[in-house]
C-alpha positions in Angstrom: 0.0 0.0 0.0 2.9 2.4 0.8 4.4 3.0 -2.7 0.7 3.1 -4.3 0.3 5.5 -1.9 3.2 7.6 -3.0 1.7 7.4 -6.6 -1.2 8.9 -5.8 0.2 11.7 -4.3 3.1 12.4 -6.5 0.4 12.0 -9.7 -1.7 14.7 -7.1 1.2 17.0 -7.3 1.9 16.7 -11.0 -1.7 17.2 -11.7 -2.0 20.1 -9.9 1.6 21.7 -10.9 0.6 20.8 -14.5 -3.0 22.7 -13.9 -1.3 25.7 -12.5 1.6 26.1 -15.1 -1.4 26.0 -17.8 -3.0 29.0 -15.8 0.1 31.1 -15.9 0.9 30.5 -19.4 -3.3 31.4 -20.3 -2.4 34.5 -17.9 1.0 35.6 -19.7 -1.2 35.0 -22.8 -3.3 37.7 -22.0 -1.4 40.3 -21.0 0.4 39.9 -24.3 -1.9 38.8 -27.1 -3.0 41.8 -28.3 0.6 43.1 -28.9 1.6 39.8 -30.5 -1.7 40.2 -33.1 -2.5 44.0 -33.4 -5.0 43.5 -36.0 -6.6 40.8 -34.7 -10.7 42.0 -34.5 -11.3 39.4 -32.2 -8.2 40.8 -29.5 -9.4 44.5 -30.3 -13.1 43.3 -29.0 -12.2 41.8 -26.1 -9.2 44.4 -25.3 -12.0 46.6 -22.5 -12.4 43.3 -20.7 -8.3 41.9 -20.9 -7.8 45.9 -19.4 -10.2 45.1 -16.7 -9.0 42.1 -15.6 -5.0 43.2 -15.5 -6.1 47.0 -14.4 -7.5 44.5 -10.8 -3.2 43.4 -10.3 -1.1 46.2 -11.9 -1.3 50.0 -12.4 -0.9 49.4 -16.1 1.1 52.4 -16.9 1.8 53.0 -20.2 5.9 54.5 -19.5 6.0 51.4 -17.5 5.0 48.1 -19.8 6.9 46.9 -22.5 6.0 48.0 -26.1 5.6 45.2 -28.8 4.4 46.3 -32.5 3.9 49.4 -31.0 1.0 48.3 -28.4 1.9 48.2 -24.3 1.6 44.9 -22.4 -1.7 45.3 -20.7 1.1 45.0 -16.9 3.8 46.3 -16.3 7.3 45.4 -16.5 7.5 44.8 -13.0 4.8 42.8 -13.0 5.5 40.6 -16.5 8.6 39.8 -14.9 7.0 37.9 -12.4 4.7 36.3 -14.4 7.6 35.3 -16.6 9.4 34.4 -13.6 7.1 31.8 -12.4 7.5 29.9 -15.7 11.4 28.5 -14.9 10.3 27.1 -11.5 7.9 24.9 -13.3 10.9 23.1 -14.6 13.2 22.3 -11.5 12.7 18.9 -9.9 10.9 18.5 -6.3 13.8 16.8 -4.7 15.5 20.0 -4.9 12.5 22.1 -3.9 12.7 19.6 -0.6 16.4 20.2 0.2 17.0 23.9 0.4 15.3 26.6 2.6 13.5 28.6 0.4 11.9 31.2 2.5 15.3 32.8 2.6 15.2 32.8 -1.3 12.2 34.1 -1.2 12.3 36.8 1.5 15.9 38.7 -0.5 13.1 38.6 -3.8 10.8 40.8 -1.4 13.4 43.0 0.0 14.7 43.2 -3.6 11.5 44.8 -4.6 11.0 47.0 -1.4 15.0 48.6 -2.1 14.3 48.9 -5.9 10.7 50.5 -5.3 12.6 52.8 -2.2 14.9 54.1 -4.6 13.0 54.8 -7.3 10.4 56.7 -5.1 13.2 58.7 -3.3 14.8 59.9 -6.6 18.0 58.3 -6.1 17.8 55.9 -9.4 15.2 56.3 -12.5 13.1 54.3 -13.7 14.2 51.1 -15.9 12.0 48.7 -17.6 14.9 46.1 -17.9 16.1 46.3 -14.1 12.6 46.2 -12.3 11.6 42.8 -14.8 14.6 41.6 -13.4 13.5 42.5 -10.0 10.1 41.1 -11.2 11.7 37.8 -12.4 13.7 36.8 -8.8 10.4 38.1 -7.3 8.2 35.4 -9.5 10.6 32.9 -9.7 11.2 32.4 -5.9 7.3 32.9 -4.9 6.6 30.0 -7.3 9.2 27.6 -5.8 8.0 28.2 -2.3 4.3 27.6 -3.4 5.2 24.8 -5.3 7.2 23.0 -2.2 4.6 23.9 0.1 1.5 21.9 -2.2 4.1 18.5 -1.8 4.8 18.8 1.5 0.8 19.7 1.9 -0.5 16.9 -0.2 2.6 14.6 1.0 1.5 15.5 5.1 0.5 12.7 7.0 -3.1 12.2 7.6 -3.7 10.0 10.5 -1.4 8.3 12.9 -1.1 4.9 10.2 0.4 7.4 7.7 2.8 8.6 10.5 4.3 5.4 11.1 5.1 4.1 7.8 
């Protein structure tokens, strides 16, 4: 029973890793789309309710998103940069999700973002699509790897004292 019991939970994971990486990439989609196909009627249509949904997670300034055929990413660099981020942690393997701290990983990404959002609101630095992305990417990229870790070790918890012992 003990290895058909890992299966499940390992094909649990992958399930739900695999559903999760499909929702980013339908996400990144969005935010893009309309830049990638200008002319598209269909993108032009539904472009009020893609600016609705994205206006609900990032300020959407125009100076601040990244111009493709001449139309801005409906978020901004900041913000694709984390989306983008997330996409990389998909790809590296549980066992080394399992054998490093990540919150550590994770909590230089925040404080990354806080000094490089200080900075910039105190005048000392400009503005820079490429260099707040790159924030945005360490920032996506280490968020996904703890959330990741924490749905194995969630899915993987023991559930009653027979799980416990074995």
């Amino acid at each position: 029973m003990g290895i058909l019991n890992f299966i499940l939970k390992f094909s649990t994971y992958a399930i739900l890793k695999g559903l999760i990486f499909i929702l980013l990439i339908l996400w990144i989609t969005g935010f893009v789309i309309h830049s990638i196909f200008p002319e598209s009627a269909i993108f032009t249509v539904l472009q009020p309710f893609t600016n609705f949904i994205y206006g609900n997670v990032c300020h959407q300034l125009p100076e601040r998103s990244f111009i493709l055929n001449d139309i801005h990413f409906l978020v901004c660099s900041r913000c694709s940069g984390i989306y983008f981020g997330a996409i990389p942690a998909f790809f590296i393997p549980i066992s080394y999700l399992l054998k490093y701290d990540l919150k550590t990983l994770f909590g230089l990404a925040i404080l990354a973002i806080l000094i490089d959002v200080g900075i910039e609101y105190f005048g000392l630095i400009d503005f820079n699509l490429k260099r707040v992305f790159a924030v945005g990417l360490f920032l996506g990229f280490t968020a996904t790897l703890n959330v990741l870790k924490i749905i194995y070790i969630e899915i993987n918890k023991p559930k009653n004292e027979e799980e416990k012992n074995n």
